[in-house]
Kinemage of the C-alpha trace (Angstrom):
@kinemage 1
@onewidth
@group {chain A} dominant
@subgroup {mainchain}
@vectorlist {calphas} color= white
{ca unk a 1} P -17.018 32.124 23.810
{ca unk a 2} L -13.563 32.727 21.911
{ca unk a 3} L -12.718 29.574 20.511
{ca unk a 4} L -9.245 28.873 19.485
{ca unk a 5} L -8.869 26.743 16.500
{ca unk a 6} L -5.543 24.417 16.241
{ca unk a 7} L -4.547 24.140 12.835
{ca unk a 8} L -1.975 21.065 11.950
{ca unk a 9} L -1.549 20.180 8.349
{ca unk a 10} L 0.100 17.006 7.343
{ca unk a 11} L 2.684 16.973 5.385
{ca unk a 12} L 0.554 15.948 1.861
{ca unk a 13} L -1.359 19.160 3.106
{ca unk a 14} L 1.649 20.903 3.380
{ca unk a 15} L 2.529 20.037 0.115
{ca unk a 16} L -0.736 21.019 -2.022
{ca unk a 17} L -0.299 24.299 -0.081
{ca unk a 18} L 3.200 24.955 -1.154
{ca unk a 19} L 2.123 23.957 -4.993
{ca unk a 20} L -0.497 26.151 -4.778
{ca unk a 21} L 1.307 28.973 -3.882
{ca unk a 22} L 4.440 28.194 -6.034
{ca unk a 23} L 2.021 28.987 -9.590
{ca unk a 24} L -0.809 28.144 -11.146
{ca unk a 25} L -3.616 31.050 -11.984
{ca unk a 26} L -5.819 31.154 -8.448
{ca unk a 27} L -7.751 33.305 -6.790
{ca unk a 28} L -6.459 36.126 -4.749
{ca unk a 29} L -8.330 34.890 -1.927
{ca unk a 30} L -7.931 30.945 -2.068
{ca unk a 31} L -3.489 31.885 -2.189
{ca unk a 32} L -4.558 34.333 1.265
{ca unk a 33} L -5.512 31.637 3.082
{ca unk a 34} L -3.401 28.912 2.077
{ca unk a 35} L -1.509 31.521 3.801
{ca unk a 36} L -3.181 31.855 6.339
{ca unk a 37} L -3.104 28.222 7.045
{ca unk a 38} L 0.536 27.733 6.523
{ca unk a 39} L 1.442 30.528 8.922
{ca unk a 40} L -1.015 29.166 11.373
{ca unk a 41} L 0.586 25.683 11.223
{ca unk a 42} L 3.968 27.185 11.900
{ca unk a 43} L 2.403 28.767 15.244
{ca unk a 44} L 2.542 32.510 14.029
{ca unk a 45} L -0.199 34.633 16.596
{ca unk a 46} L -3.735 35.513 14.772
{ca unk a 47} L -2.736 39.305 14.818
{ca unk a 48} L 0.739 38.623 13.399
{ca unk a 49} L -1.387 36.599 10.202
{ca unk a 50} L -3.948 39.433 9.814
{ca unk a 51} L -1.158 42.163 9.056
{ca unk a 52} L 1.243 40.121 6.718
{ca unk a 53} L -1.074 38.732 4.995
{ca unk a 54} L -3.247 41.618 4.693
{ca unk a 55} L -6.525 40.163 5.871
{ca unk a 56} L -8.981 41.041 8.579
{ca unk a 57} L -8.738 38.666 11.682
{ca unk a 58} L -12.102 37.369 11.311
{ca unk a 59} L -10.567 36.306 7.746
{ca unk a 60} L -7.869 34.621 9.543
{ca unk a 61} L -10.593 32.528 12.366
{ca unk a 62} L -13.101 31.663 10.061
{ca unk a 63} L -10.378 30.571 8.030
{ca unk a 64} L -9.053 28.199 10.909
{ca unk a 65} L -12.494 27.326 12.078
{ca unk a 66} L -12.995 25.396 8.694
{ca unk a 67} L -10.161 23.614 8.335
{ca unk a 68} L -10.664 22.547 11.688
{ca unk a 69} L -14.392 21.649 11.511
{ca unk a 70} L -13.937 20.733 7.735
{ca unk a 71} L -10.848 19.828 5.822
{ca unk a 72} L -8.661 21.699 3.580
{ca unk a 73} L -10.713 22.165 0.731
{ca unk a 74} L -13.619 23.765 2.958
{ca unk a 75} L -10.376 25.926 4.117
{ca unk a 76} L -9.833 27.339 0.675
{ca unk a 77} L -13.579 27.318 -1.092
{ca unk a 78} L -15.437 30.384 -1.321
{ca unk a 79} L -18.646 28.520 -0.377
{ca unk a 80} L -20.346 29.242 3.034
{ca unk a 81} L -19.596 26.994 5.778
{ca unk a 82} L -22.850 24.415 6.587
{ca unk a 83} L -25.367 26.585 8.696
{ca unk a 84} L -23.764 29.581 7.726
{ca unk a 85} L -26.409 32.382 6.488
{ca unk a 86} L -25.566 33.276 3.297
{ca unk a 87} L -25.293 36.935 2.246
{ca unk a 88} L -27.981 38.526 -0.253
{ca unk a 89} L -27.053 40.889 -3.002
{ca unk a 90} L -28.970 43.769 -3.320
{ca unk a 91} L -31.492 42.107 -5.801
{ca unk a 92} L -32.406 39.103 -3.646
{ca unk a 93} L -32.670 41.466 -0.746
{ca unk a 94} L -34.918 43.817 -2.888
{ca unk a 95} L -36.837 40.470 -3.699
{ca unk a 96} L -37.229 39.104 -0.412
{ca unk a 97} L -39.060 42.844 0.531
{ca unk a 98} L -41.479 42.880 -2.020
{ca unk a 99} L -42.389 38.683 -0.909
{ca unk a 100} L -42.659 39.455 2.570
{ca unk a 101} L -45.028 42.577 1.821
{ca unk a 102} L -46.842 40.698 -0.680
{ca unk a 103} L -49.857 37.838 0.406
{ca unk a 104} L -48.354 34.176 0.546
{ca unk a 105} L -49.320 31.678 -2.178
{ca unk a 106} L -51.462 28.845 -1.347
{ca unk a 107} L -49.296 25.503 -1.441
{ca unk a 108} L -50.056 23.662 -4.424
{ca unk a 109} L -52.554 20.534 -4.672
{ca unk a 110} L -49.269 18.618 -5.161
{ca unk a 111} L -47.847 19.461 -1.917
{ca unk a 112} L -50.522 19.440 0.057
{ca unk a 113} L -50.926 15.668 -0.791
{ca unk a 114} L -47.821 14.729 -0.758
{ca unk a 115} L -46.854 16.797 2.737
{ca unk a 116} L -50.206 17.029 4.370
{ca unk a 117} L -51.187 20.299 5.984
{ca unk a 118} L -49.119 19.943 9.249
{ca unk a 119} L -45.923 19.349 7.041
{ca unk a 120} L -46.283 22.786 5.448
{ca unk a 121} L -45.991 24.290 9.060
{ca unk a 122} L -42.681 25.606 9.771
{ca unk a 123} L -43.339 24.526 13.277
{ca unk a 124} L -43.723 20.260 12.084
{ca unk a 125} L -40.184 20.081 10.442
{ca unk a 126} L -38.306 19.413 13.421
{ca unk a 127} L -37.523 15.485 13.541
{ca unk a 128} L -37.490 14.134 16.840
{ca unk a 129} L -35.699 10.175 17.279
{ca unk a 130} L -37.040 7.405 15.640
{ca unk a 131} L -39.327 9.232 13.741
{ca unk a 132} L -39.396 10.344 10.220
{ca unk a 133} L -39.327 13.911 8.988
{ca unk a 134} L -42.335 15.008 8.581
{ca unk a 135} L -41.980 18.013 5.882
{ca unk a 136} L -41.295 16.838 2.550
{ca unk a 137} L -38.876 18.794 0.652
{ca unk a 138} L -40.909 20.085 -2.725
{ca unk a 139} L -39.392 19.723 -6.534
{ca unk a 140} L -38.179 23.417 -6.923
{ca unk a 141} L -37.681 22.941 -10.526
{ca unk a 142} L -38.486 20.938 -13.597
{ca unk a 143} L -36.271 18.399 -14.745
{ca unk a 144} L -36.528 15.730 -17.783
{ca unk a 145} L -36.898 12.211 -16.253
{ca unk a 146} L -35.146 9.142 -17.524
{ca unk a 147} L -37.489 7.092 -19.462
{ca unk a 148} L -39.032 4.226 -16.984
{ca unk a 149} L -38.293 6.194 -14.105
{ca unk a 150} L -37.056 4.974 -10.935
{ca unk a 151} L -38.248 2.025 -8.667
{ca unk a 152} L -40.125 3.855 -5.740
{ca unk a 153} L -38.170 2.478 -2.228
{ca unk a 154} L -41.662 2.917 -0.478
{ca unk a 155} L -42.808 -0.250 -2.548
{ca unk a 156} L -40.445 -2.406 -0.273
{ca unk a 157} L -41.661 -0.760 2.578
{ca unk a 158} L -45.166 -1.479 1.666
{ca unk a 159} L -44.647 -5.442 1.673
{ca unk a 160} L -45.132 -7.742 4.639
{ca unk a 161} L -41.521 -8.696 5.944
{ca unk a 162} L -40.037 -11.513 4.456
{ca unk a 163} L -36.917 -13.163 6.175
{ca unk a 164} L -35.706 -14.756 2.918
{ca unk a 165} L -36.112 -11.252 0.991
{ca unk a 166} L -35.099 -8.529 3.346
{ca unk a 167} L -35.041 -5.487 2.872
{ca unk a 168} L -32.057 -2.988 3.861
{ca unk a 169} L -31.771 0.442 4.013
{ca unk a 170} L -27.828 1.314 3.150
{ca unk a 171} L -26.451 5.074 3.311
{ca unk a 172} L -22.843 6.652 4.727
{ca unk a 173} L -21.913 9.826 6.704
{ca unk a 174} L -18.259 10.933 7.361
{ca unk a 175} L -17.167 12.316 10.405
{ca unk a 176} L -14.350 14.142 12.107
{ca unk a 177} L -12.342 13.264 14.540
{ca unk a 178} L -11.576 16.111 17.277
{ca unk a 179} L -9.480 15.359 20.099
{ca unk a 180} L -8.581 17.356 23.368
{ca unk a 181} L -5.494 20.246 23.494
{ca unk a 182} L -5.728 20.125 27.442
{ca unk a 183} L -7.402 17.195 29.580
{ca unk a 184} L -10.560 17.868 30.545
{ca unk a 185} L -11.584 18.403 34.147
{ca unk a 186} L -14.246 15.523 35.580
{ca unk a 187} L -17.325 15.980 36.464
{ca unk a 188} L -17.818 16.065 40.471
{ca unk a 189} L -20.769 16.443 42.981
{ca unk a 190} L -22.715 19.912 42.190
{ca unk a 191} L -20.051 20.564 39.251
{ca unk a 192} L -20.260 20.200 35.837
{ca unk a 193} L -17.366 18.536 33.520
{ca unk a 194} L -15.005 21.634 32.003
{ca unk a 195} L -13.286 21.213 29.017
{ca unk a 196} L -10.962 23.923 27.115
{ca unk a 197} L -12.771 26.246 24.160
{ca unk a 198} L -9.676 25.100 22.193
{ca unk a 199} L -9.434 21.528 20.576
{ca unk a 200} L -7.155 19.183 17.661
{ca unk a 201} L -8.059 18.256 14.488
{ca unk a 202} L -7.421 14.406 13.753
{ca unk a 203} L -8.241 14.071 10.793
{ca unk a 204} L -11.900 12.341 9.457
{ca unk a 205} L -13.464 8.935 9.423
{ca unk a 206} L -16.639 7.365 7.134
{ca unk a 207} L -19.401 5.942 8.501
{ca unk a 208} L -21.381 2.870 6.921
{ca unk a 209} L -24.594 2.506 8.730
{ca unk a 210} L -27.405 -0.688 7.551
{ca unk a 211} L -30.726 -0.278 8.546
{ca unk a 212} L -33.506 -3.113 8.634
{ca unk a 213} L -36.870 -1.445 7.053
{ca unk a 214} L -38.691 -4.366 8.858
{ca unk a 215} L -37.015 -5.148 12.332
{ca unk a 216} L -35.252 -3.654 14.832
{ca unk a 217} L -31.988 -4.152 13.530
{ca unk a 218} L -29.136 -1.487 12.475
{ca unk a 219} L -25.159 -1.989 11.915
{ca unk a 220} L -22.453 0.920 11.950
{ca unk a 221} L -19.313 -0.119 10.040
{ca unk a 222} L -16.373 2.598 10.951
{ca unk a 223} L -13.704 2.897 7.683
{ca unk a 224} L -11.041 4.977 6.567
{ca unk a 225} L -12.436 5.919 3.658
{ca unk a 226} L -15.669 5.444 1.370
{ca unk a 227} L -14.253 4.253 -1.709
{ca unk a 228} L -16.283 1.574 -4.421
{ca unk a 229} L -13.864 -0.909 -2.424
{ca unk a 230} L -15.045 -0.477 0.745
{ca unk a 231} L -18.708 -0.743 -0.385
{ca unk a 232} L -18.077 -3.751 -1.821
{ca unk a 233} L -16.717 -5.011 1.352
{ca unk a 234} L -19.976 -3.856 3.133
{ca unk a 235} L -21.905 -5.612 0.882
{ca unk a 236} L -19.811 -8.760 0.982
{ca unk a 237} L -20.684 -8.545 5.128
{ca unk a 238} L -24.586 -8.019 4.169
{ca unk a 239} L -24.467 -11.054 2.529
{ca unk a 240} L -22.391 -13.337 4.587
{ca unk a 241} L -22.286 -12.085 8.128
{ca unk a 242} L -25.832 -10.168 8.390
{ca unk a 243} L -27.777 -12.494 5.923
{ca unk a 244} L -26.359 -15.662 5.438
{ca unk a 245} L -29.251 -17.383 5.639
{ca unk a 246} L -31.402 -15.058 2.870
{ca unk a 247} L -32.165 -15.627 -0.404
{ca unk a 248} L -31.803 -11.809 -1.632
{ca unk a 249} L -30.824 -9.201 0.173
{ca unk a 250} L -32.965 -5.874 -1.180
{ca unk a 251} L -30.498 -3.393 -0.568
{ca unk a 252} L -32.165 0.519 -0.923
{ca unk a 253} L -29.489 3.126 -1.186
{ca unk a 254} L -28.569 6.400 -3.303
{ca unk a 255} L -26.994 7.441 -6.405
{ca unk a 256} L -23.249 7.744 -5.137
{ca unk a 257} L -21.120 6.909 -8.157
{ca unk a 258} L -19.054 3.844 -6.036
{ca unk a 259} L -22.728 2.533 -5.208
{ca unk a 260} L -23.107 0.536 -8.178
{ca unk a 261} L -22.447 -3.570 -9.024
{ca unk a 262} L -18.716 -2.422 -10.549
{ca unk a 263} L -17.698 -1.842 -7.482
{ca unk a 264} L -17.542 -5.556 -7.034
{ca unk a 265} L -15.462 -7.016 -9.428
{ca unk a 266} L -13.168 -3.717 -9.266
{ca unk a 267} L -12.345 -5.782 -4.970
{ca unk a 268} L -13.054 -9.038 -5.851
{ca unk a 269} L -12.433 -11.883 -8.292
{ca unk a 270} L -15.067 -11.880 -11.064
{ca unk a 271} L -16.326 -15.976 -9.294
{ca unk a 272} L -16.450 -13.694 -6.041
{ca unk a 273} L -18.326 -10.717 -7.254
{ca unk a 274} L -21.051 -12.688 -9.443
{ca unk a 275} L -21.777 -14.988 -6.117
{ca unk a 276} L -22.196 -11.309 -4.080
{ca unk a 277} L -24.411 -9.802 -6.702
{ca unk a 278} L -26.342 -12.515 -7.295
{ca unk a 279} L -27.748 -12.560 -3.786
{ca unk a 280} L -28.012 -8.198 -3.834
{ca unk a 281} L -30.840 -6.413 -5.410
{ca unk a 282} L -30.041 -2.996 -5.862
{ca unk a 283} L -33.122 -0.163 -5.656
{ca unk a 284} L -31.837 3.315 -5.974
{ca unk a 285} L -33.181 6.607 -4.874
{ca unk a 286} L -35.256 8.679 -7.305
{ca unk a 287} L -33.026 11.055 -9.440
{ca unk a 288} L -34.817 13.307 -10.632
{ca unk a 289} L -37.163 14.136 -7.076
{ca unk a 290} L -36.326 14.786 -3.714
{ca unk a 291} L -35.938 11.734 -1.781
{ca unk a 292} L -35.761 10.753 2.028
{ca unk a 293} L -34.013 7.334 2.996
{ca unk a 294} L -35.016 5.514 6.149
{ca unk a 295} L -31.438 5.306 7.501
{ca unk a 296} L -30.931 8.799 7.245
{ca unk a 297} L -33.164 9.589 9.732
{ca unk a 298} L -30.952 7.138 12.164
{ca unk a 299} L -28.075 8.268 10.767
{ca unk a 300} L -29.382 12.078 12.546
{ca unk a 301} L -30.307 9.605 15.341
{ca unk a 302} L -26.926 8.394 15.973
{ca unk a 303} L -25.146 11.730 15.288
{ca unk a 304} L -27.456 13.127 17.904
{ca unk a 305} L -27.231 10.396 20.542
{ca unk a 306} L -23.473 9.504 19.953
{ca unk a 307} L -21.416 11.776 18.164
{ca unk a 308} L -22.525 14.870 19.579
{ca unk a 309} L -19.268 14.892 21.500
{ca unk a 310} L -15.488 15.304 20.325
{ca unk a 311} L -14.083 12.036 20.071
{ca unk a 312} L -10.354 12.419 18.860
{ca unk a 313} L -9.240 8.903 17.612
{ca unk a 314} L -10.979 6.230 15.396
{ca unk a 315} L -10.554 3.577 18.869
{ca unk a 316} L -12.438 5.232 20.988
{ca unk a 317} L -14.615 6.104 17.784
{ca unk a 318} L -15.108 2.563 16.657
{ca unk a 319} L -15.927 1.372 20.459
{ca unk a 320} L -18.718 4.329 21.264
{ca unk a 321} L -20.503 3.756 17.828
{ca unk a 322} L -20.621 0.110 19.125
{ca unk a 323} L -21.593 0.789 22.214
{ca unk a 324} L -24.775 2.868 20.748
{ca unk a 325} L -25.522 -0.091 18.161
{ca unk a 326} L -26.054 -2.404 20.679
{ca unk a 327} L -28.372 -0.392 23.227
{ca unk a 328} L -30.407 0.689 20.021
{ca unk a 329} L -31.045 -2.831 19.172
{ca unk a 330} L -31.467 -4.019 22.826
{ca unk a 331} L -33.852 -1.428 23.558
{ca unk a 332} L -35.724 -2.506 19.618
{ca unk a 333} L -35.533 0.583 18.346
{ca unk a 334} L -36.988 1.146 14.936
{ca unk a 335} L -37.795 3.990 12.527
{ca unk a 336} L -41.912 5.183 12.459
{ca unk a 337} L -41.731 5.439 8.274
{ca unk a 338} L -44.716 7.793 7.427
{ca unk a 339} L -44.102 7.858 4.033
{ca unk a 340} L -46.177 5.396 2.156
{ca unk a 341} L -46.577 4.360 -1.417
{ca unk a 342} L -49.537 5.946 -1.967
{ca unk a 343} L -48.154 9.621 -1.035
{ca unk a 344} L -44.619 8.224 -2.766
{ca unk a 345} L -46.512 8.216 -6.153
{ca unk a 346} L -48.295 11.882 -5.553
{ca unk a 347} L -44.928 12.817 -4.799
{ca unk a 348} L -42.895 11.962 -7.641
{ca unk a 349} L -45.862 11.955 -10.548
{ca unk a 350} L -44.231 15.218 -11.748
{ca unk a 351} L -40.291 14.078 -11.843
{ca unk a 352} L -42.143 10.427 -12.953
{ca unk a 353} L -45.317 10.923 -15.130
{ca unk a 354} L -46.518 8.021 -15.762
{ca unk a 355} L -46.777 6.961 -19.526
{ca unk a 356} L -50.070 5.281 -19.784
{ca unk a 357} L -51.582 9.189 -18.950
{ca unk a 358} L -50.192 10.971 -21.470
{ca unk a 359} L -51.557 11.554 -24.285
């Protein structure tokens, strides 16, 4: 299908375009398509880019396509877009020959008990919803580990729920918002809905989703942005709308840098933040070893379920990602963790070692 990519910059886009072209050393190809994407914004034809610019027209689409899918810096980066196959020079290529004509290694001891057989199967790394990945993504190169380590997340999971100490899984996931060039035609009897190849870009949205570990519970915050003041204001909620009745809230999330106790007396009032972190409890990801967190798997769950559509306005956004929460925790749906402590600490003994074994 020939899709047609809309490109409409703002007028702060306009602006870091116009800078960027007016000096500054850049590369030849980032000032082409900031060229690209001007033109295109001022409703010049595909062909009529290629040739005054000086580019190929697949330059000129792919150009469009990831602005449109992306933003503007995805627009100007030489990086491949996300599912893109990247291209191999001659020595990787040479490489990859002399692998695939060569036997396979065994998988290590390490990865066989941290993965299990049926995780090292191609075929078993599919996730399906509800359910946890099953392959494990390996260590694919030494790093030096903080002294102490990090606090394994599967140790929470391993405990019997307890109301006054719950534990919450905590992540984000921005999305776009793509809205309709021409109305779409309805679906009738023995006729499928038709929409046009050719579609808006309306700009992006975050996503904060909380995830229970223990009970069939999940909330999907929808925010401009995902800045340390808007985390603080999600965990403000955690406390006082989702919680109020707990003692601590055991809140397991990543490394971002806003995702850190600062964040709350950079929003609030230094009485307000010490009441909020007093009732948080903070356990972070691994650093130094590939990690997966329970509410990224429903984070894929609710990208596949409810935003596998164009939805062109944070409204209609707002009111479909509500729409999902509820029937997922009508329905009790909940996350089949397969990951325990015991194949937590296999995992991450080489990112971790543990200090009483060493000599």
């Amino acid at each position: 299908m020939n899709v047609r990519y809309r490109v409409e910059l703002s007028q702060a886009e306009r602006g870091e375009l116009g800078a960027l072209l007016s000096g500054g050393k850049h590369g030849a190809r980032e000032l082409k398509r900031a060229q690209i994407l001007l033109a295109a914004d001022a409703g010049v034809g595909d062909e009529e880019i290629a040739r005054s610019v000086g580019v190929g027209g697949s330059t000129v689409s792919r150009t469009k396509r990831r602005f449109v899918l992306g933003n503007l810096e995805a627009a100007l980066s030489e990086e491949p877009c996300a599912g893109a196959a990247r291209k191999l020079s001659g020595k990787e290529e040479a490489l990859l020959v002399a692998t695939a004509c060569s036997k396979p290694p065994a998988p290590s001891r390490l990865l066989q008990a941290a993965c299990g057989p049926r995780a090292l199967d191609a075929g078993a790394a599919g996730r399906r919803d509800g359910q946890a990945d099953r392959a494990c993504r390996p260590v694919t190169r030494d790093s030096a580990p903080a002294p102490g380590g990090e606090r394994s997340q599967a140790l929470a999971h391993a405990e019997s729920p307890d109301p006054k100490r719950p534990v919450v899984c905590f992540d984000e996931s921005p999305t776009q918002l793509i809205g309709e060039v021409r109305r779409p035609i309805s679906a009738t009897p023995g006729q499928l809905e038709r929409y046009d190849c050719e579609y808006r870009r309306n700009g992006t949205a975050n996503l904060f989703v909380f995830l229970d570990a223990h009970r069939p519970w999940r909330k999907v915050k929808v925010t401009d942005q995902r800045t340390a003041c808007d985390f603080a204001q999600c965990m403000r909620d955690l406390v006082d709308l989702h919680y109020p009745q707990a003692d601590l809230v055991r809140v397991g999330l990543d490394n971002l840098s806003t995702h850190s106790p600062g964040a709350l007396y950079e929003t609030f009032p230094a009485p307000e933040a010490h009441r909020i972190r007093r009732r948080i409890e903070f356990h972070y990801t691994p650093k130094h070893a590939s990690w997966l967190n329970m509410v990224e798997i429903e984070i894929g769950v609710l990208r596949n379920q409810c935003l596998d559509r164009r939805i062109g306005d944070r409204i209609t956004l707002e009111a479909e990602v509500a729409a999902w929460e509820r029937q997922r925790n009508v329905a009790s749906a909940r996350i089949k963790w397969m990951f325990t402590t015991q194949r937590a600490r296999i995992k991450l003994l080489r990112a971790y070692p543990d200090p009483a074994n060493e000599s």
